[in-house]
N, C-alpha and C positions, 0 to 999 in steps of 0.2 A: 447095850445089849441086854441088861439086866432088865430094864423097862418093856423091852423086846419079847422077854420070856417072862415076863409077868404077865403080856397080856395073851399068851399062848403063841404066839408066832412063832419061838423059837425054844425047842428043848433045853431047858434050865440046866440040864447035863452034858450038852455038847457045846454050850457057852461056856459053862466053867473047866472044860478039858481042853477048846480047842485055844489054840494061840492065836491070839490078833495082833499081831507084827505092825499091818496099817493104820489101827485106829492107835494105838502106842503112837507109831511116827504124824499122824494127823495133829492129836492134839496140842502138839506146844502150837504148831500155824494155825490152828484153829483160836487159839488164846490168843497170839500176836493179834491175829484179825478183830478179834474182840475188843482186845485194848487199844487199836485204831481207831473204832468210831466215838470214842468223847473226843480226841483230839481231833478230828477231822470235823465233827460237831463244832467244836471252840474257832479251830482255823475259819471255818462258814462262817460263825459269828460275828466276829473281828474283822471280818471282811466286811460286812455289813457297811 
């Protein structure tokens, strides 16, 4: 969101007041997802 209001899209003052409850709960599955693809990369591999 910060990158968001850097490039004007979004008031730098109503991102730092308002509360994001979803992107808090987003991000750990977002990091799980992340740290899936080396391993799913290797499991391909090995497959090979």
């Amino acid at each position: 969101m910060r990158a968001a209001a850097a490039l004007g899209r979004v008031d730098e003052r109503a991102v730092a007041s308002a509360p994001m409850p979803e992107i808090e709960f987003a991000a750990p599955e977002l990091l799980a997802l992340l740290a899936l693809v080396p391993l799913a990369a290797l499991v391909y591999l090995a497959a090979q």
